[in-house]
C-alpha positions in Angstrom: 0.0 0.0 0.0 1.3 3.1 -1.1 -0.2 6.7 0.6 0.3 9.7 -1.6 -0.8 13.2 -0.1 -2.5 15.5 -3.4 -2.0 19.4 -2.9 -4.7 21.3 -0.9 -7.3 22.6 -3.0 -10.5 25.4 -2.1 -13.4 22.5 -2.6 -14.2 19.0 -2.3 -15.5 18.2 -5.8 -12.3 18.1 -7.9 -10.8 15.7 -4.7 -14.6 13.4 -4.9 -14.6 13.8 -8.4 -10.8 12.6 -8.7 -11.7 9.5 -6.0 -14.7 7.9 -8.2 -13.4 8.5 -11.4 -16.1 10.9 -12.9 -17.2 13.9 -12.2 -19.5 14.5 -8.9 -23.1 14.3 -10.1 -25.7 17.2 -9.3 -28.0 13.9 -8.5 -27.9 10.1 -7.9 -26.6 8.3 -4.8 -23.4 6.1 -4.6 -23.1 3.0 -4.4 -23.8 1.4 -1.3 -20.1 0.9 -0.5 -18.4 3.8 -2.0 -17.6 5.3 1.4 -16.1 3.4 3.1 -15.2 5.5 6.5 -16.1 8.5 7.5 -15.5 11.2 10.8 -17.2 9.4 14.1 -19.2 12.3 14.5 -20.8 12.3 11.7 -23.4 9.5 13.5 -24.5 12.0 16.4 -24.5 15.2 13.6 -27.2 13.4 11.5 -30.9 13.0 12.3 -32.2 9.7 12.6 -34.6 10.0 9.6 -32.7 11.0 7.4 -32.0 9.3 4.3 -29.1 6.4 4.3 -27.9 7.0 1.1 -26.6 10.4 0.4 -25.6 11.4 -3.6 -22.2 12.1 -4.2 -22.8 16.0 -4.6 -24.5 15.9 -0.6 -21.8 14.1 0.7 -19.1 17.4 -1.4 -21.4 19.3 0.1 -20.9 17.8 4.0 -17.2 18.1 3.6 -17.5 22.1 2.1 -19.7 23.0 5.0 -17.0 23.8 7.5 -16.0 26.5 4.9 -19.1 28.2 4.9 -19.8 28.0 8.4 -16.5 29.4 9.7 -15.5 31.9 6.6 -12.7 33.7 8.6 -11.0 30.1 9.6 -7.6 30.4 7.7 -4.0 28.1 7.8 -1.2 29.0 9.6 0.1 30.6 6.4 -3.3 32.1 5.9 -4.8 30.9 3.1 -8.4 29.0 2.9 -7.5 26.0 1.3 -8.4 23.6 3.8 -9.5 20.7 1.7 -6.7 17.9 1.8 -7.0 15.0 0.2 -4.6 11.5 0.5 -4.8 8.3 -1.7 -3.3 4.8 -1.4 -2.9 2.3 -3.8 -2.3 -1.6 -3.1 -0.2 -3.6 -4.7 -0.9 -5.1 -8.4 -1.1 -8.8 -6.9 -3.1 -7.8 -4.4 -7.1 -8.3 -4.7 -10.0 -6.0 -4.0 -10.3 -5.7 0.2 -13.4 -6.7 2.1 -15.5 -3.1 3.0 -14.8 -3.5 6.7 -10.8 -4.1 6.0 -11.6 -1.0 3.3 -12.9 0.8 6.6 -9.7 -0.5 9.1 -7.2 1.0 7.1 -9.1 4.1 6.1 -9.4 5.4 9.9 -5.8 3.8 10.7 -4.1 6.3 7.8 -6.7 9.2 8.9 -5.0 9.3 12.6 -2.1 8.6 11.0 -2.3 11.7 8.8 -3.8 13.7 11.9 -7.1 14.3 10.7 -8.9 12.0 13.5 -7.9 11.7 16.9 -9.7 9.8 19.0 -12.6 11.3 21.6 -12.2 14.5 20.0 -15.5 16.1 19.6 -14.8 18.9 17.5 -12.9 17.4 15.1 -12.9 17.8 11.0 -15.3 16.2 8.7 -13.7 13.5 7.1 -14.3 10.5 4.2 -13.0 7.6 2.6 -13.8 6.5 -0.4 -13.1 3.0 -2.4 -14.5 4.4 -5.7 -11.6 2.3 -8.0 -10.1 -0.7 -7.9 -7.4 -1.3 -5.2 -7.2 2.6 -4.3 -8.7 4.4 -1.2 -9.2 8.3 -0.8 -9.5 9.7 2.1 -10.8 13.6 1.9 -11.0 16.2 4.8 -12.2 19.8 5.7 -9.3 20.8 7.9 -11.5 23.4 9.4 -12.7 21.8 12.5 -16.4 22.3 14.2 -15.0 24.8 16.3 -13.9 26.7 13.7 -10.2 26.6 14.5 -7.3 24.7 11.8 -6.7 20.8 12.3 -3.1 20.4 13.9 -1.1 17.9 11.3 2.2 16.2 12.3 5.1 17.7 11.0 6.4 14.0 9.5 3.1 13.3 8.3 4.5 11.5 5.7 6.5 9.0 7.6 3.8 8.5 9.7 1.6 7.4 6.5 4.2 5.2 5.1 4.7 3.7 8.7 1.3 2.9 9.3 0.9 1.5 5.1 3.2 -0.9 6.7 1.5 -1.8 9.4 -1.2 -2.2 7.5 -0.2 -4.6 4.7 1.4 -6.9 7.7 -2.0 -6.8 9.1 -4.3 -7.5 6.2 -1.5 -10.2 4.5 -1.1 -7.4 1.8 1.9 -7.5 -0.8 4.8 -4.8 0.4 5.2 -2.1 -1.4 8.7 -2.0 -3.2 11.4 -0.1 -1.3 13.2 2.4 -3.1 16.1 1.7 -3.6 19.4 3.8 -4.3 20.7 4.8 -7.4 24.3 4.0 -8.4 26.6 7.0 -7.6 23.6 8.7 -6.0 26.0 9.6 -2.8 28.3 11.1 -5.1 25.4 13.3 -6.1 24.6 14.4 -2.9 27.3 17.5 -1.7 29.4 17.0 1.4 29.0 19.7 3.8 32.4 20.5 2.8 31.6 21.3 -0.9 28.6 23.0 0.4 30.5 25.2 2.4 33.3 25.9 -0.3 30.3 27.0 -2.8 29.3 29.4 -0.3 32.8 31.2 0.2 33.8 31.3 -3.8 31.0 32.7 -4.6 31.3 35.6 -1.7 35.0 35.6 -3.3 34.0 35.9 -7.0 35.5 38.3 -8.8 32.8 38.3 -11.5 29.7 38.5 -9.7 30.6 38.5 -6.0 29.0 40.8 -3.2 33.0 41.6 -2.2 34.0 42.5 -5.3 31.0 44.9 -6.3 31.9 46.3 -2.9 35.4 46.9 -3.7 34.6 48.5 -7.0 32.4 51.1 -5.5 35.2 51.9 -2.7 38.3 51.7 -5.8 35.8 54.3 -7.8 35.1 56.5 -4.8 38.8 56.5 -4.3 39.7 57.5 -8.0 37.0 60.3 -7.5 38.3 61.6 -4.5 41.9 62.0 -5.8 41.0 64.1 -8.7 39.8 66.3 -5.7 41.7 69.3 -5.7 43.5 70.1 -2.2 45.9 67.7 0.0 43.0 66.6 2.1 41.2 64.6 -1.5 44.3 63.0 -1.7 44.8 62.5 1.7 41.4 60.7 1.8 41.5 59.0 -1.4 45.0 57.1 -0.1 42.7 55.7 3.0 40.0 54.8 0.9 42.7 52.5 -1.3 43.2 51.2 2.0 40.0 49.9 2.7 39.9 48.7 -1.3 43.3 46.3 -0.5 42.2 45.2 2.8 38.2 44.0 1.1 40.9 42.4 -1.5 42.7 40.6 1.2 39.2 39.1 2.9 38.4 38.3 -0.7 41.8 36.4 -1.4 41.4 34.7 2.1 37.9 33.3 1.2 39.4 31.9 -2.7 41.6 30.0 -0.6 40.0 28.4 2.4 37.2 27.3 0.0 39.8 25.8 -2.3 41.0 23.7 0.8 37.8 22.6 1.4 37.0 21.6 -2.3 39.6 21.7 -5.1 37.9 23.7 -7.7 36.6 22.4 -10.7 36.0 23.9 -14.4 33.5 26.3 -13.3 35.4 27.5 -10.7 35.0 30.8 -9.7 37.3 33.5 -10.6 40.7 34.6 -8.5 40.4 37.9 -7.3 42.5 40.6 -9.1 45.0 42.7 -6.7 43.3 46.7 -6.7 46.0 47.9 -8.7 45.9 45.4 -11.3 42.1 45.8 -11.8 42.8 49.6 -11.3 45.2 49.4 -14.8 42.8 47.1 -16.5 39.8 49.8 -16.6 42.4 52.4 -17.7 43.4 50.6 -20.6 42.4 51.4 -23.9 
């Protein structure tokens, strides 16, 4: 069993639509066992008359409600989109589940995923539905009754995968593959010590550096300043040539502790011309 968590969306009928395969019907009831699970209290929030069987497009509309009940409910980042939506897949040599195993695993990966916790009243509305073969989705208004945002673990991922484990052990399911390591894939991944040595060439750069722009601005101010007339322009413009050397001398520093840390390769970054060098270079024709 593989879980798979779909991007947040603003409404429940792309996620429903998505789940059985067609688009959400304005009328018509599911099938019996389309859904599979749902929140526990959705039981106690029904009336006892009402109708068993509830079309696809009432049961979008149950899972929207939170929405329009609690408009200024927002995410920690702010934004409204509160429907989320997760899918699993079993296993090609696996066969269709029973609707009560169907049900197990539906409220196992909803804790799981943090959207039920159990004997909490005020919880989000919640379903699962088993509208194509060998696939469960599980669908949620993160907005919860008392209008406040569903906490979600942080590793809510591992948690899913963990508990798709558990799962498969428990219901004699086929494991999903593990994914294994490309060849040279660790020789992909930078050491911190490469990571470290990108960071000081390119504060070194002499092409595109922060240092070097820097030192440009201070070598120009100091041309500027000696064309000053009076002892004190000159006077000044010598201190500011100063400062130009000593940003120079940070710069060379950087070129070569990050060449310790990693030797530098073709698209290395460039050495850092000496002031006066760079000084002769813009005069030249």
């Amino acid at each position: 069993m593989i879980p798979r968590i779909n991007e947040r969306t603003h409404n429940p009928f792309d996620p429903l639509s998505e789940a059985l395969g067609h688009a959400v019907p304005i009328e018509g009831g599911l099938t019996e066992h389309a859904v599979v699970a749902y929140w526990p209290g959705l039981d106690s929030y029904t009336l006892d008359d009402e109708q068993a069987t509830w079309t696809s497009t009432q049961w979008a509309e149950h899972l929207e409600d939170p929405l329009l009940e609690h408009p200024f409910a927002a995410s920690p980042h702010g934004d409204r989109r509160a429907i989320f939506h997760l899918h699993a897949r079993l296993h090609p040599n696996d066969g269709d589940l029973r609707g009560a195993e169907w049900a197990e695993a539906a409220h196992r990966l909803a804790r799981a995923a943090g959207i039920e916790t159990p004997g909490d009243r005020s919880g989000c509305h919640w379903i699962a539905v088993h509208g194509k073969p060998g696939r469960l989705d599980v669908i949620a208004n993160l907005i919860r009754l008392d209008g406040t945002w569903q906490r979600r673990p942080v590793d809510q991922m591992r948690r899913l995968s963990e508990e798709a484990r558990r799962i498969e052990a428990d219901l004699h399911l086929t494991p999903a593959p593990a994914v294994a390591p490309q060849r040279g894939s660790q020789r992909a991944v930078p050491s911190a010590s490469v990571q470290f040595a990108a960071v000081l060439a390119q504060l070194a750069d002499e092409q595109g550096g922060p240092l070097a722009t820097v030192r440009g601005l201070v070598e120009h101010t100091a041309h500027r300043l000696a064309d000053q007339p009076g002892a004190a322009g000159s006077e000044t413009a010598h201190g500011v040539e100063l400062i130009a050397r000593r940003l120079y001398g940070i710069q060379h520093d950087l070129h070569t502790t990050a060449t310790r840390l990693a030797p530098p390769t073709r698209s290395h970054t460039a050495v850092p011309t000496p002031p006066a060098a760079a000084a002769a270079a813009r005069r030249s024709p």
